[in-house]
C-alpha positions as CSV (number, residue, x, y, z in Angstrom):
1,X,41.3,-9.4,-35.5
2,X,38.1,-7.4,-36.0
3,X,37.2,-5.4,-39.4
4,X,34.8,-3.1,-37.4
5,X,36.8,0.0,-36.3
6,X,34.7,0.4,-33.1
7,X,35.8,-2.4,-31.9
8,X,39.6,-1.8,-32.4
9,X,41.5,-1.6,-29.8
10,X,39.5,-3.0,-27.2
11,X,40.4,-6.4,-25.3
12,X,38.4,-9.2,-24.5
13,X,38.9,-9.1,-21.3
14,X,38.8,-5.7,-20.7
15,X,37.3,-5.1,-17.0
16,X,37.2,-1.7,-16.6
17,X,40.3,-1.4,-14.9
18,X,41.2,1.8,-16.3
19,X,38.4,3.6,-15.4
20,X,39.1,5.7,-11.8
21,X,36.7,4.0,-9.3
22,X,34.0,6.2,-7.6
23,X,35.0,7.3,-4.0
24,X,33.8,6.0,-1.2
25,X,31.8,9.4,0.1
26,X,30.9,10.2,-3.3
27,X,29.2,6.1,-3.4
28,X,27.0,6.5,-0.3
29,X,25.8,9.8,-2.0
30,X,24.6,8.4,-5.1
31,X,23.1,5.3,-3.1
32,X,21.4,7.7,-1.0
33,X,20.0,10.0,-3.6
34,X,18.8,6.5,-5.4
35,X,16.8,5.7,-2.2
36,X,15.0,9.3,-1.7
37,X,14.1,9.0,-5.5
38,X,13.1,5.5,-4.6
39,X,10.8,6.5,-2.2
40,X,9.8,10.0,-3.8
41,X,8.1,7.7,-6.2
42,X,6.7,4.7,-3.9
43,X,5.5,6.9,-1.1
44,X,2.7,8.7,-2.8
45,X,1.2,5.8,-4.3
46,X,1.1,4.2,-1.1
47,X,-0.4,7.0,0.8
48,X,-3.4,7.0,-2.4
49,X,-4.2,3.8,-1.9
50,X,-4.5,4.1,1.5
51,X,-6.6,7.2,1.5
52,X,-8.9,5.3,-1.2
53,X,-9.4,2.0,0.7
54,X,-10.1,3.9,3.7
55,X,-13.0,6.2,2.7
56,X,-14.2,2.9,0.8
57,X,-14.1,0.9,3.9
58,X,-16.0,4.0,6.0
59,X,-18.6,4.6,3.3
60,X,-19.4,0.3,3.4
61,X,-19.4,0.2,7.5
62,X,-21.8,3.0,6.9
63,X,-24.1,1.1,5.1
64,X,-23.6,-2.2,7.1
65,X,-24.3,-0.6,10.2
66,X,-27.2,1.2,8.8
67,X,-28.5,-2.5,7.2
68,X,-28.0,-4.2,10.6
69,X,-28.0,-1.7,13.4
70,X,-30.0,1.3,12.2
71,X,-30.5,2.0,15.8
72,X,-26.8,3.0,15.9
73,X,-25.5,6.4,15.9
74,X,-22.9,5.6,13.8
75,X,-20.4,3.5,12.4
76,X,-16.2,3.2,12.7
77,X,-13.8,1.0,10.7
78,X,-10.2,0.7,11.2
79,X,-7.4,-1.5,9.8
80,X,-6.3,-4.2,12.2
81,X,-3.5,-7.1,11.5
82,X,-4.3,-9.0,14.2
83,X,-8.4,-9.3,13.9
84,X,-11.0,-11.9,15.0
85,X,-12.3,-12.1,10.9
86,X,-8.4,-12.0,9.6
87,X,-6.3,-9.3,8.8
88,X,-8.0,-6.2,7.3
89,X,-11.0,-3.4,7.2
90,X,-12.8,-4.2,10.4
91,X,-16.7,-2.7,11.0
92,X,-18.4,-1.3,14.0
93,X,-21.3,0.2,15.0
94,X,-21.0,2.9,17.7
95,X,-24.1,3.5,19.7
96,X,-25.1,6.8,21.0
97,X,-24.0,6.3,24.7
98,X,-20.5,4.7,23.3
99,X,-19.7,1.0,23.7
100,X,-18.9,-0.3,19.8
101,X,-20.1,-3.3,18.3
102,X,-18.6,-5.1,15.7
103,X,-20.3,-6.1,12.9
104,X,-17.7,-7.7,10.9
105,X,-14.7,-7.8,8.4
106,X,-14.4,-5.7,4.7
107,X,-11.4,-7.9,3.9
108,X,-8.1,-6.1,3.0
109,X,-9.3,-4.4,-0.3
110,X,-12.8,-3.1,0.6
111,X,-15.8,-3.4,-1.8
112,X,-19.0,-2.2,-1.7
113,X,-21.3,-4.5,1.0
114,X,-23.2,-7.5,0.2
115,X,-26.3,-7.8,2.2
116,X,-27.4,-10.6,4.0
117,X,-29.9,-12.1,1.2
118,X,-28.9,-10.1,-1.6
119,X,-28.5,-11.5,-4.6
120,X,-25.6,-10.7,-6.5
C-alpha cells in the first residue's frame, strides 16, 4: 500500500471505466470545432506566404524581363506544378502586341534574380 494520500484509493489498473463516455453527437462536435481551430490557425499563414512569394516572384520577372527583354512591355509570373524548368515561379515577358515569352524558372521559394554574369 501507498503512504501518499493522493494516491489512496486508486487501482492500478484503473481504466477510466467510471467515467461516463462522451456521446456520440457531442464527439463529432468537439472533432469538428478541433478542425475549424485547426485551420483558423494554418490558413492565414498559408495565405501570407503565398501573398509574399508572389509579389517576390513579380518584382524578380520584373527585373529579368527588363535584363533580357527590355523591349518587352511587361512581365507575368505564375506558379505552375507541371513546368518545363520544374515545379515552381515561372517568368515571362509579355510583348506589347501579346504573345508571352518565357524566360525561365524562380524556383519554388523566389529570391531576388542573379544575372547572367553577375558575380555573387
Amino acid at each position: 500500500m501507498t503512504t501518499h494520500p493522493e494516491l489512496l484509493g486508486s487501482d492500478e489498473d484503473d481504466d477510466d471505466s467510471g467515467r461516463p463516455s462522451l456521446g456520440a453527437r457531442r464527439s463529432r462536435m468537439l472533432r469538428a470545432v478541433v478542425w475549424i481551430g485547426i485551420v483558423a490557425l494554418v490558413l492565414p499563414g498559408i495565405l501570407v506566404t503565398w501573398g509574399v512569394a508572389q509579389g517576390t516572384a513579380s518584382r524578380a520577372c520584373a527585373t529579368y524581363a527588363a535584363y533580357l527583354r527590355p523591349d518587352a512591355g511587361g512581365s507575368s509570373v505564375g506558379f505552375e506544378v507541371f513546368a518545363a524548368g520544374g515545379p515552381g515561379w515561372q517568368c515571362y515577358a509579355v510583348s506589347t502586341s501579346g504573345p508571352k515569352e518565357y524566360l525561365g524558372s524562380l524556383g519554388l521559394i523566389p529570391s531576388a534574380p542573379h544575372m547572367p554574369g553577375q558575380t555573387a
